[in-house]
C-alpha positions as CSV (number, residue, x, y, z in Angstrom):
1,X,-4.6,-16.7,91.0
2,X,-0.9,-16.7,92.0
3,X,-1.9,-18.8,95.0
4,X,-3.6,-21.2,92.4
5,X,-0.9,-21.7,90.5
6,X,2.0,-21.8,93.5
7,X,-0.6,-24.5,95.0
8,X,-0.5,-26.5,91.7
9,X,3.6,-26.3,91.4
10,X,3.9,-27.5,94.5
11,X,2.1,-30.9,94.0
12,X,3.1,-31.6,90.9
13,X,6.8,-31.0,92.2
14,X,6.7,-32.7,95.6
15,X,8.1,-36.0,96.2
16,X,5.3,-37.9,97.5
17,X,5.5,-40.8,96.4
18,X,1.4,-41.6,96.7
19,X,1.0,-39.0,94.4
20,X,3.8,-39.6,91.3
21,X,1.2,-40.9,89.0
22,X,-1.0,-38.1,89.1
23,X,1.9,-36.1,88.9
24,X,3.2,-37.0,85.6
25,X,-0.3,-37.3,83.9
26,X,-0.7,-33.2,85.1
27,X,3.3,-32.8,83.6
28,X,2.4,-34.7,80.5
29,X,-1.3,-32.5,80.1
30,X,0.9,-29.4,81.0
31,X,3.6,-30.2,78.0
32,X,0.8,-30.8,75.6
33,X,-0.8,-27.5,76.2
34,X,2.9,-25.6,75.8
35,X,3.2,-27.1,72.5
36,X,0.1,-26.7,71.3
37,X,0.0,-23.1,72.1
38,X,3.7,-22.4,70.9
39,X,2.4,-24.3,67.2
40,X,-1.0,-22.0,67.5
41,X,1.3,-18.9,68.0
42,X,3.7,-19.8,65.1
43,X,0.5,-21.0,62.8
44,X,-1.4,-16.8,63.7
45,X,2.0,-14.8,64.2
46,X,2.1,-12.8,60.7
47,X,5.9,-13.1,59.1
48,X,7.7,-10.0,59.2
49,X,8.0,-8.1,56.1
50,X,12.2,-8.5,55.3
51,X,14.6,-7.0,52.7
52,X,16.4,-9.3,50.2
53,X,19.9,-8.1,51.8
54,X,18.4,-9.6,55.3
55,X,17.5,-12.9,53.8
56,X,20.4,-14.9,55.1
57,X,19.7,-14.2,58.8
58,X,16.2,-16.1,58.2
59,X,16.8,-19.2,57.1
60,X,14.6,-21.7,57.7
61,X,12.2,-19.1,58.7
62,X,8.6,-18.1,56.9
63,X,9.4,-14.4,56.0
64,X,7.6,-11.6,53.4
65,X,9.3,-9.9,50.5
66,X,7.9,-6.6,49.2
67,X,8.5,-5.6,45.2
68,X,8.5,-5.7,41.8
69,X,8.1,-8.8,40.1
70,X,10.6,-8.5,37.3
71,X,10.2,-12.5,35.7
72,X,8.8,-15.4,36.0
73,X,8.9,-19.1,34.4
74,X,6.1,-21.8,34.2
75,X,7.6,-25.6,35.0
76,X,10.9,-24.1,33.8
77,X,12.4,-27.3,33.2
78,X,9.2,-28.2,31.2
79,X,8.8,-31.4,33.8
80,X,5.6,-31.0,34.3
81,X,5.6,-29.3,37.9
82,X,2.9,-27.5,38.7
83,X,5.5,-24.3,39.7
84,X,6.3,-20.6,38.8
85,X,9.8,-19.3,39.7
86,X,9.2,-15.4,39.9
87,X,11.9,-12.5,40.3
88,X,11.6,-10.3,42.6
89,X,13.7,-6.9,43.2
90,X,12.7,-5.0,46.2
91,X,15.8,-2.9,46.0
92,X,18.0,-3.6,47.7
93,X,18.7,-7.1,45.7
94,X,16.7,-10.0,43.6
95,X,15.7,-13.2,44.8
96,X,13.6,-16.1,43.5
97,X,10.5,-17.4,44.2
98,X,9.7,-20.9,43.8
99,X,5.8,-21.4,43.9
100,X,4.4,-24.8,44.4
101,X,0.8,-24.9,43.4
102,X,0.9,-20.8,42.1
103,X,-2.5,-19.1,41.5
104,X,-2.5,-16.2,39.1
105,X,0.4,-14.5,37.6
106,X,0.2,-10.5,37.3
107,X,2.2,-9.0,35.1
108,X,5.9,-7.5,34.9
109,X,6.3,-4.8,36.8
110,X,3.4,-5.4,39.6
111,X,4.2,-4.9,43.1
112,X,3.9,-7.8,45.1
113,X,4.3,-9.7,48.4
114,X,5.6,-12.9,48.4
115,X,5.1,-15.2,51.1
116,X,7.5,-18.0,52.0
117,X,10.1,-20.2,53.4
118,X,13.6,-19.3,53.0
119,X,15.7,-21.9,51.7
120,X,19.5,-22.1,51.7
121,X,21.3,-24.8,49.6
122,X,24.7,-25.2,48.4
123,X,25.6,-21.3,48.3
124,X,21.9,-20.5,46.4
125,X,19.5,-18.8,48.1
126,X,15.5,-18.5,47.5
127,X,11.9,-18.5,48.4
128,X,9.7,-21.8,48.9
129,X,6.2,-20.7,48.4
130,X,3.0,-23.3,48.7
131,X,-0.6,-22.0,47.0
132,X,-2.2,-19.6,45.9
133,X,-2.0,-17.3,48.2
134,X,1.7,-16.8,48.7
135,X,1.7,-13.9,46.6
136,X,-0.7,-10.9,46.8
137,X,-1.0,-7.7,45.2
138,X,-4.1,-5.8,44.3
139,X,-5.1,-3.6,41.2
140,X,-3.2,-0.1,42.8
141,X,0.0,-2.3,42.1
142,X,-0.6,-3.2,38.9
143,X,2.3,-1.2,36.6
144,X,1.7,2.1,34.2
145,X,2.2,0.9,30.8
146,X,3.1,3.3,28.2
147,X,2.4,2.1,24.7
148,X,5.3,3.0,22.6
149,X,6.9,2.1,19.1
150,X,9.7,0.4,18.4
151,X,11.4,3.8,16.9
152,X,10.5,5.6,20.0
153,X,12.4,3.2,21.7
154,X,15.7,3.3,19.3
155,X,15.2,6.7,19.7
156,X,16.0,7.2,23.6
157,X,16.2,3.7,25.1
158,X,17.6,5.5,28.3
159,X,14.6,7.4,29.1
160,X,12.8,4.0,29.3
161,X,15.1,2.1,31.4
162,X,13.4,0.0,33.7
163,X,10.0,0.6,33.2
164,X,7.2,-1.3,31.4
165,X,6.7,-0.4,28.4
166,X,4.5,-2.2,25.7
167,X,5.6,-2.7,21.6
168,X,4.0,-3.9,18.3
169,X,5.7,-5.5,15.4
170,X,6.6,-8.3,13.7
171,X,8.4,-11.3,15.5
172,X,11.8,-12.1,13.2
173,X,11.3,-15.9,14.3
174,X,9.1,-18.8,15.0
175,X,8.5,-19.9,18.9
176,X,7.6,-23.5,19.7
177,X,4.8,-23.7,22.2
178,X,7.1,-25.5,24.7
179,X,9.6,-23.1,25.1
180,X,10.6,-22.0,28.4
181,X,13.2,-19.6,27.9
182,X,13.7,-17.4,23.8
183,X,15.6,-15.0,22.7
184,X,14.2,-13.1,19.1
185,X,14.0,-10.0,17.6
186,X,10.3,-7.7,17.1
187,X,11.1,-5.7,14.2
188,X,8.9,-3.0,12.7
189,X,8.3,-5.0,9.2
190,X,7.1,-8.4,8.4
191,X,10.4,-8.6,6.3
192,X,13.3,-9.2,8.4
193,X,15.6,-6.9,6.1
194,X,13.0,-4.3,5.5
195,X,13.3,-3.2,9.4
196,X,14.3,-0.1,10.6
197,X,14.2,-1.1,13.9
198,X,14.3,-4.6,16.0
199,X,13.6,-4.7,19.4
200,X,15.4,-7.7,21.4
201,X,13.5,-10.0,23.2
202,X,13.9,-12.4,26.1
203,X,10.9,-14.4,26.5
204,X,10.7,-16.6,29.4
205,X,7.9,-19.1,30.5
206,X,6.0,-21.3,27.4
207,X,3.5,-19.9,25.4
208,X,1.1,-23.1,24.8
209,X,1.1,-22.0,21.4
210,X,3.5,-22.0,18.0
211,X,3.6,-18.5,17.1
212,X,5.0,-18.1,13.3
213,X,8.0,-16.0,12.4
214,X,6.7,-12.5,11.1
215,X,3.2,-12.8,13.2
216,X,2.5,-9.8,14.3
217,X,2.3,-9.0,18.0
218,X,1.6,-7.3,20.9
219,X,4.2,-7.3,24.2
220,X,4.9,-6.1,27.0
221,X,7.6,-6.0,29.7
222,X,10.7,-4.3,31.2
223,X,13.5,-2.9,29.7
224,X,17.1,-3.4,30.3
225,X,20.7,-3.2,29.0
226,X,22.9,-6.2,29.1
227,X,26.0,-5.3,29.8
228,X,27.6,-8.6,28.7
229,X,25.6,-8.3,25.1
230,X,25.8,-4.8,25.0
231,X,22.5,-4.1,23.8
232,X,18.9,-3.5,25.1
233,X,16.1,-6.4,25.4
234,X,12.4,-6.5,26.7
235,X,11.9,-9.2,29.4
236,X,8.4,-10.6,28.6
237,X,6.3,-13.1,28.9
238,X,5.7,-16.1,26.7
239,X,1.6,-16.1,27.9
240,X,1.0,-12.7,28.0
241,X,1.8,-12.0,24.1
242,X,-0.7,-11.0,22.5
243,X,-1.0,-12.6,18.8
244,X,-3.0,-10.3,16.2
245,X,-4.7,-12.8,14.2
246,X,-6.0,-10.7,11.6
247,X,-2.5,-10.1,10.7
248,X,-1.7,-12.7,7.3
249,X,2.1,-14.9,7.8
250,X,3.8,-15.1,4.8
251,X,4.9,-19.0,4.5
252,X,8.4,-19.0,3.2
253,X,9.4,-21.1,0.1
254,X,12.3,-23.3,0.5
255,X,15.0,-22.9,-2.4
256,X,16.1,-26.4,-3.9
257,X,19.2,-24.3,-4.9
258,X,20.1,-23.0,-1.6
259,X,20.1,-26.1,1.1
260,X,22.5,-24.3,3.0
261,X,20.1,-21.7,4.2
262,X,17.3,-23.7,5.2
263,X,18.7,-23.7,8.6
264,X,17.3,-19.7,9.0
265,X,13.8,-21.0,8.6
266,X,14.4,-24.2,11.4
267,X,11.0,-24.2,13.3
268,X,9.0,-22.3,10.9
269,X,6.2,-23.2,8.5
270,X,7.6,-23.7,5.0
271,X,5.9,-24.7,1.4
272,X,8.2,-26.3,-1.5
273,X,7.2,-27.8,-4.3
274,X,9.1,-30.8,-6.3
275,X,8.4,-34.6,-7.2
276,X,6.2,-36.3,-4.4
277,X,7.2,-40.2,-4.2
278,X,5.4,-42.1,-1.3
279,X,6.6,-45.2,-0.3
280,X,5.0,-47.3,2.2
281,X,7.0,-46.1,5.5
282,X,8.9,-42.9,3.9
283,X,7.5,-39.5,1.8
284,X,10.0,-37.7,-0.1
285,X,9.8,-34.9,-2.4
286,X,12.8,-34.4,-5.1
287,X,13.7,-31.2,-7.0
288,X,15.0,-30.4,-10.7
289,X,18.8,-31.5,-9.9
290,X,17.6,-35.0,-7.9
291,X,18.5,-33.6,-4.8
292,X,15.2,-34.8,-1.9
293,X,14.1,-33.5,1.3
294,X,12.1,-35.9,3.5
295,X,8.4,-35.1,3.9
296,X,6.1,-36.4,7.3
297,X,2.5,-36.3,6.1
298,X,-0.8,-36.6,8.1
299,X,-3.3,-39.7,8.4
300,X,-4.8,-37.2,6.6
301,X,-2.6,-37.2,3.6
302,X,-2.3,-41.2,4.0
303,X,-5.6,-41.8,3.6
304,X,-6.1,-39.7,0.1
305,X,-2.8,-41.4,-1.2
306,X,-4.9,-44.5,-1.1
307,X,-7.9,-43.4,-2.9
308,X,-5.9,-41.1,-5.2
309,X,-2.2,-41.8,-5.9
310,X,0.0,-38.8,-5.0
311,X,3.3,-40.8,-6.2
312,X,5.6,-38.8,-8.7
313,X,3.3,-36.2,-9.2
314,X,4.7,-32.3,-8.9
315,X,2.7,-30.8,-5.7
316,X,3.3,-28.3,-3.4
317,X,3.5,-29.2,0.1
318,X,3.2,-27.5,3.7
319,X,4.3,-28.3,6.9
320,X,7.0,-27.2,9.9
321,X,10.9,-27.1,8.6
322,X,12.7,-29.6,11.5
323,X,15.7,-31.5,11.6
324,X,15.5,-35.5,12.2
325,X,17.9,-37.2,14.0
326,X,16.6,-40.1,12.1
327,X,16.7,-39.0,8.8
328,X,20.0,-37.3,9.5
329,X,18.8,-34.4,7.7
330,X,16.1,-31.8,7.2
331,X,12.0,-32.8,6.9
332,X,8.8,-31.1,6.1
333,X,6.5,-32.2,8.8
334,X,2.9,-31.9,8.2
335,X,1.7,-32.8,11.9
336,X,3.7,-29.7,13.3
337,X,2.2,-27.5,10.6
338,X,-0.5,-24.6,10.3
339,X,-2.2,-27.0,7.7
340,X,-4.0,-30.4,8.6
341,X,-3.1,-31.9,5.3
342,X,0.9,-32.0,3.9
343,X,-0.7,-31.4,0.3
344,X,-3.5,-29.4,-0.3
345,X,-5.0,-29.8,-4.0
346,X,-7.1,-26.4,-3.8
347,X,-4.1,-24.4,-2.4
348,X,-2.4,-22.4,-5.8
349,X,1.1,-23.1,-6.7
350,X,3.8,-20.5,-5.6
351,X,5.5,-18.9,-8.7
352,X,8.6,-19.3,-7.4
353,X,8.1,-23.3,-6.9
354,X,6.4,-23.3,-10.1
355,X,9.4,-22.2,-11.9
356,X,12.2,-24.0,-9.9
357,X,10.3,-27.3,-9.6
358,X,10.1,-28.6,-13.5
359,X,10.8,-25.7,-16.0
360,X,12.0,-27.4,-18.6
361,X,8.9,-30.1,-18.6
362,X,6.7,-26.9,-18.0
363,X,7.9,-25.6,-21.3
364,X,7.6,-28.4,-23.0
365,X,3.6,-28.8,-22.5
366,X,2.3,-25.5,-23.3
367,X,-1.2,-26.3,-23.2
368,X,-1.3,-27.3,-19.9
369,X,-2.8,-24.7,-17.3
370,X,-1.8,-23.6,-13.4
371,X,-3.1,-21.8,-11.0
372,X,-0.4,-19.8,-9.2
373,X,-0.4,-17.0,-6.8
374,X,1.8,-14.7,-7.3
375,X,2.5,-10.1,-6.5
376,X,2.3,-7.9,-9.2
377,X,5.9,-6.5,-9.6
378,X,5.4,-3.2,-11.4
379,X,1.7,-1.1,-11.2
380,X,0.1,-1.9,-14.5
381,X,-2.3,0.8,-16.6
382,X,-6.1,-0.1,-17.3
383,X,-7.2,0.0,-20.7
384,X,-4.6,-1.7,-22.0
385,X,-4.9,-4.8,-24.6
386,X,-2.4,-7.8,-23.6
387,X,0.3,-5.6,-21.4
388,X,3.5,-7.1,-20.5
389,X,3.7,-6.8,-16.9
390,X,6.2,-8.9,-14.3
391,X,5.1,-11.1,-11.7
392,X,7.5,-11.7,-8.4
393,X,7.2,-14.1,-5.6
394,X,6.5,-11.7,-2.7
395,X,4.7,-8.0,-2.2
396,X,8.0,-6.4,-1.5
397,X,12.0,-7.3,-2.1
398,X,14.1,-9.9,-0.4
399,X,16.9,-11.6,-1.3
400,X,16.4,-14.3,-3.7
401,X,13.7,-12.8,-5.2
402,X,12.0,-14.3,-8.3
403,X,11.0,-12.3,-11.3
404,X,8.8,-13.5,-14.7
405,X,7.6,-12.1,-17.4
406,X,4.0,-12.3,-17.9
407,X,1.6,-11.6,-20.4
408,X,-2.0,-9.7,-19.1
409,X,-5.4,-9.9,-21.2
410,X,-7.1,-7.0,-21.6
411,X,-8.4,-4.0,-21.5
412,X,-8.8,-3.9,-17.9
413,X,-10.6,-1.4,-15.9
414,X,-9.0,-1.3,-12.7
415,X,-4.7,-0.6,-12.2
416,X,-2.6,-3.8,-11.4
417,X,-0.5,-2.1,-8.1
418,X,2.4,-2.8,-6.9
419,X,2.9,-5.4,-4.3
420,X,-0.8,-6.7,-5.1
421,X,-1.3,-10.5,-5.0
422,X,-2.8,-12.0,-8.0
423,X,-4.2,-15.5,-8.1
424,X,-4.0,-16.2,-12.2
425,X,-4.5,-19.3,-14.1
426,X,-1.7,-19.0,-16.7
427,X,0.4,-21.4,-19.2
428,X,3.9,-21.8,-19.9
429,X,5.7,-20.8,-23.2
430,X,9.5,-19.0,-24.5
431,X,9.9,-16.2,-25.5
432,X,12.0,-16.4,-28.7
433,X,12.5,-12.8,-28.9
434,X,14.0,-12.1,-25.3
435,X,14.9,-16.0,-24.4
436,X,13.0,-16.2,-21.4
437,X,10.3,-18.4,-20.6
438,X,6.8,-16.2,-20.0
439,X,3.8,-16.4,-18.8
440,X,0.5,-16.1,-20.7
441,X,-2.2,-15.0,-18.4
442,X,-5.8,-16.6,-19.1
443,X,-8.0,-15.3,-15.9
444,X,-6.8,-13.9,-12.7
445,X,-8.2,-12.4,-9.3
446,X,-6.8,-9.5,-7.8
447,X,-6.2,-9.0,-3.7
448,X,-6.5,-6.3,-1.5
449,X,-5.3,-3.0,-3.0
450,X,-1.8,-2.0,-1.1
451,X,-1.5,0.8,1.2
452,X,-0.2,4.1,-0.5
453,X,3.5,4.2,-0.2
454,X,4.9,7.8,1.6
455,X,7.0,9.7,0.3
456,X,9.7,12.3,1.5
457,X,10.8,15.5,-0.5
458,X,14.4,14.6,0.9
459,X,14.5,11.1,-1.0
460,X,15.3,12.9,-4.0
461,X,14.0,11.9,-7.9
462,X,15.9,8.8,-7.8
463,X,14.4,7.1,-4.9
464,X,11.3,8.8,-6.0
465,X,11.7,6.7,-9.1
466,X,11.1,3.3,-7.4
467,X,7.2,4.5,-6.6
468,X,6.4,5.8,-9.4
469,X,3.1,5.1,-10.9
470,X,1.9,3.7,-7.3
471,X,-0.6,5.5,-5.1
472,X,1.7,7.8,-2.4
473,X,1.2,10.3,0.5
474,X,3.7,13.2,0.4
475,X,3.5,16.2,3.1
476,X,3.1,19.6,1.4
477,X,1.0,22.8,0.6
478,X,-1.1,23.4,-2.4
479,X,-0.5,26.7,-4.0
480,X,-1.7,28.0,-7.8
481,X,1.4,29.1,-9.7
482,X,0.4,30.8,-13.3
483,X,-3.0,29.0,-13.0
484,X,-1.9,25.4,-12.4
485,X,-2.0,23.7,-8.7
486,X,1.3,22.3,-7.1
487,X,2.1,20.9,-3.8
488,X,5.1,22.6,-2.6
489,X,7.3,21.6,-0.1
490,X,7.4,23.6,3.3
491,X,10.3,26.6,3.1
492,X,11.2,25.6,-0.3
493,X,11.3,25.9,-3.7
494,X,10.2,22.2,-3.9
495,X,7.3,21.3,-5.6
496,X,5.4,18.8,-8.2
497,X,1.9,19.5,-10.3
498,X,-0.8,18.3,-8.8
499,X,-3.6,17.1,-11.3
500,X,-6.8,17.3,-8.9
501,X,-9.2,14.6,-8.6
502,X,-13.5,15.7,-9.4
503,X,-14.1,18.0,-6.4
504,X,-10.9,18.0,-4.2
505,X,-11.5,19.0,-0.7
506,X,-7.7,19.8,-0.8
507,X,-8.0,23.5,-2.5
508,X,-11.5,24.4,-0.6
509,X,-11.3,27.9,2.1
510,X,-11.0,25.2,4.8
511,X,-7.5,23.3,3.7
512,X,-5.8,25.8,1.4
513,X,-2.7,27.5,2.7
514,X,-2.0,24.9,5.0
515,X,0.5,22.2,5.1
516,X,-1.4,19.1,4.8
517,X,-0.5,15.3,3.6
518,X,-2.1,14.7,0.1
519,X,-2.6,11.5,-1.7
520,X,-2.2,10.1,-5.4
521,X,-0.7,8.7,-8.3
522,X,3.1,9.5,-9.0
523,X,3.8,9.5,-12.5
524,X,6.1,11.0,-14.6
525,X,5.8,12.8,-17.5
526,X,7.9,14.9,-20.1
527,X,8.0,18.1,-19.6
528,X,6.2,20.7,-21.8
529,X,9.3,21.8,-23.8
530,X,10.0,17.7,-24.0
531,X,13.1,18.1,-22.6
532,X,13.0,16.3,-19.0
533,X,11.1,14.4,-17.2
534,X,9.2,15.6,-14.2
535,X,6.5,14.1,-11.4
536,X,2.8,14.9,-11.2
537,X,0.2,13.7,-8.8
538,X,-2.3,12.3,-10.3
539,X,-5.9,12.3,-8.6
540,X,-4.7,14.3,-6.4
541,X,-6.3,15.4,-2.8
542,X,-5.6,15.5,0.7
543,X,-5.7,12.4,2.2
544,X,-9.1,11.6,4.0
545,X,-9.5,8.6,5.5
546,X,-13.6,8.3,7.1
547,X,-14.3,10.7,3.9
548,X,-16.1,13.4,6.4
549,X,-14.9,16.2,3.8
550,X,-11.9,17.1,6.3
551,X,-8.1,16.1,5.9
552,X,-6.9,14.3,8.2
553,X,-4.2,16.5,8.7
554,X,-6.7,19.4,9.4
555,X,-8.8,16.9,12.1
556,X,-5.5,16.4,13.6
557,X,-5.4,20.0,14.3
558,X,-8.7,21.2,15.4
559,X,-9.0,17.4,17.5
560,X,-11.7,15.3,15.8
561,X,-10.8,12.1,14.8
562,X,-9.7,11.1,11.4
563,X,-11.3,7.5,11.7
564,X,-14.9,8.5,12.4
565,X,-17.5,11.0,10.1
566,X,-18.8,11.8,13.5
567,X,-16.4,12.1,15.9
568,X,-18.5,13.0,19.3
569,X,-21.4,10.7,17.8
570,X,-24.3,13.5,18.2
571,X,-25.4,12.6,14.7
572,X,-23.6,15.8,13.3
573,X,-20.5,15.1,10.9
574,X,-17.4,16.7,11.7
575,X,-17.3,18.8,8.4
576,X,-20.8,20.2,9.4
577,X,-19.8,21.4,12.8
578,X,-16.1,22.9,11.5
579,X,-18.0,24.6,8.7
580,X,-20.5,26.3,11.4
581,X,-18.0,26.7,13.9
582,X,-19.2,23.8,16.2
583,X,-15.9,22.0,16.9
């Protein structure tokens, strides 16, 4: 073979010049086949696996990068490019990714391997990746999530530094669908100042989607301090939130008396009610002191206004809060709203917008009837003929809130709770007597009965106050003092009666002399020398919420589930096989 190949050098390197021509045909044959074997080696040679720190001495080069993915951004300058930059930390530094053509993201925290070209530009340095399968992982590297809640975290952010963790709770603002990079706050009540806790958020890549302030849901990400904030944020992702749609928004109403914070509900979904006046081109709607905010309706809306004139009518209207360039102030646009219609006819009219929209000409017709919907402030008693109550404009406080005075037909059968929603078709008078203007109540409907509220012993009588008459939970032990029952607080003295509802599981061989969380309705009541005033707990029993004939404080214990009759489905409740010994 050596001979071959010495015998072929030779001609080809001779000088002969009968034999030049085929000479250079054999060089030019001979280059060919170096390149094309040098491009077949480069095209089959694997890249070598490299560390961030290294990246610099393979530029130009196709190389691999090993570890977490920590972000990424879809078309982050919303341009349309079909392209994810991803974050990577291996360790021993970050660098980005920027895929061309990217298949399907994983999420935070997933090891992967990124394939790519290493580009070098004006001091930046990154990854150049081309399809779908420049980055690779498999389900091993997926992360361990540990569902936690929001107080957890406040609790010990430390412990969780780093890691993916994964939160419910109530987003504090709304997110436009084309939003490539947000910063917001979860918080663990629908109410911004009703939160213990808020959770800060840095949400990169768009979600496709608006998602309302106070929605509740579902993230999950890595957390970090930053140092230059201070504070401690989850880095999610904009697609992979989770939106619990079950979960009702409450649509703020805008206040003609406070302009100057309508700025705090920019991008969300808004209802106000005023003076509608349509002219051909523009929509306005005007309040009590002539002061207007312009209003974008539908085709939708359009269309009825032809059929049925809207113009200088009072409605209510619905649509997204934004700012127009155009209008040099703020607009109510229907076409970025949750409703397809700026003004729907069947939709009741907020008390607060029915009371700041036209008092005075309310007053002044008091045989006209509305339908409003509106919370119950205070729990009202059955039974009762024609009860003063107080209606409010949401189910819990907030600043700003609006209180009337209403009058309730009855007797009723059923309490009025606190923080229920009521849809009631009412009229408008004044109250000589206490100067007020009230409503008179003709018909109502009643919502969904609230949760029970809990209570804690250490809250003292005067917070105590503030639930009273209003179904509760409170943590104690049920004991028979000269032959009535109270629940008494845990190493204490502590303790309220407890009137029992018709057979109470609470006081049975099974739950007595144990701590367990009962339910019922605080009152208060004079003592029997008439003296004072003390608490009781009215239909009072532990709290048991499938209604298997075990507390759920007690299935806690013995490990059955409190959401289930029959916890192990082998068509035995769970009170029959505690009773016999079976659990």
């Amino acid at each position: 073979m050596a001979d071959a190949v010495k015998g072929l050098m030779d001609r080809i390197t001779n000088d002969d010049p009968e034999t030049r021509g085929q000479q250079l045909w054999v060089m030019f044959a001979l280059a060919m086949f170096l390149v094309a074997t040098l491009n077949w080696y480069a095209y089959v040679r694997e890249p070598e696996v490299i560390e961030v720190r290294q990246l610099l001495e393979y530029k130009n080069e196709v190389v691999k990068i090993e570890g977490t993915l920590i972000s990424w951004v879809e078309d982050p300058y919303a341009s349309g490019d079909d392209r994810v930059d991803a974050i990577i930390d291996d360790g021993t530094g970050v660098v980005e990714s920027r895929w061309y053509r990217p298949g399907e993201m994983p999420p935070i925290g997933t090891t992967v391997t990124v394939m790519g070209d290493v580009i070098e530009y004006d001091g930046r340095i990154w990854i150049q990746s081309l399809g779908a399968g420049a980055m690779e992982w498999t389900s091993a590297d997926l992360p361990e999530v540990e569902t936690l809640a929001i107080a957890d975290v406040a609790k010990d952010p430390e412990s969780y530094a780093g890691e993916v963790i994964r939160l419910t709770g109530f987003i504090g603002e709304s997110i436009a669908p084309d939003s490539t990079f947000t910063s917001a706050y979860l918080g663990d009540h629908p109410n911004y100042g009703n939160s213990e806790h808020q959770m800060h958020l840095i949400i990169r890549s768009a979600i496709g989607e608006w998602i309302e302030a106070t929605s509740k849901i579902e993230v999950q990400g890595i957390l970090t301090y930053q140092q230059r904030d201070l504070r401690w944020s989850l880095h999610i992702q904009g697609p992979e939130i989770l939106l619990d749609k079950n979960h009702v928004v409450s649509i703020p109403q805008l206040d003609w008396n406070a302009q100057a914070t309508w700025s705090y509900q920019s991008g969300q979904t808004v209802t106000m009610t005023g003076v509608l006046t349509t002219a051909e081109t523009t929509w306005a709607l005007y309040g009590p002191s002539g002061n207007s905010i312009c209003v974008v309706p539908t085709d939708e809306d359009r269309a009825l206004e032809e059929t049925n004139s809207m113009h200088n009518t009072l409605q209510t209207v619905e649509g997204r809060l934004m700012w127009s360039e155009t209008q040099a102030g703020w607009c109510i646009d229907a076409n970025y709203g949750a409703s397809p219609t700026l003004v729907n006819p069947e939709t009741p009219m907020s008390l607060m917008a029915m009371l700041s929209a036209d008092p005075i000409g309310m007053v002044a017709d008091p045989d006209s009837t509305y339908t409003l919907s509106a919370f119950v402030k205070y729990a009202v008693e059955p039974g009762v003929e024609n009860e003063e109550a107080y209606f409010v404009d949401s189910a819990s406080y907030s600043p700003g809130w609006t209180t009337v005075a209403v009058s309730v037909p009855g007797p009723r059968t059923a309490w009025l709770e606190t923080g229920q929603n009521i849809i009631a078709n009412v009229s408008v008078s004044w109250d000589d007597e206490d100067m007020r203007i009230r409503l008179i109540v003709h018909d109502y409907t009643l919502g969904t009965v609230p949760s029970a509220r809990t209570l804690l012993w250490d809250d003292g009588a005067t917070q105590w106050s503030y639930a009273r008459d209003q179904n509760v939970l409170l943590n104690g032990k049920a004991t028979d003092i000269d032959g009535e029952w109270h629940l008494v607080r845990d190493g204490s003295n502590e303790s309220i009666v407890l009137n029992l509802q018709g057979q109470a599981i609470g006081v049975d061989e099974y739950h007595l002399d144990q701590s367990m969380t009962w339910s019922g309705r605080l009152r208060q009541v004079q003592s029997d020398d008439g003296m004072s005033l003390v608490y009781t707990l009215d239909q009072a029993d532990v709290l048991d919420s499938d209604g298997d004939g075990l507390g759920n404080t007690l299935e806690d214990t013995i490990g059955t589930s409190s959401t289930s009759e029959d916890s192990d489905d082998d068509g035995i409740g769970d009170r029959e096989e505690y009773v016999n010994g079976q659990s």
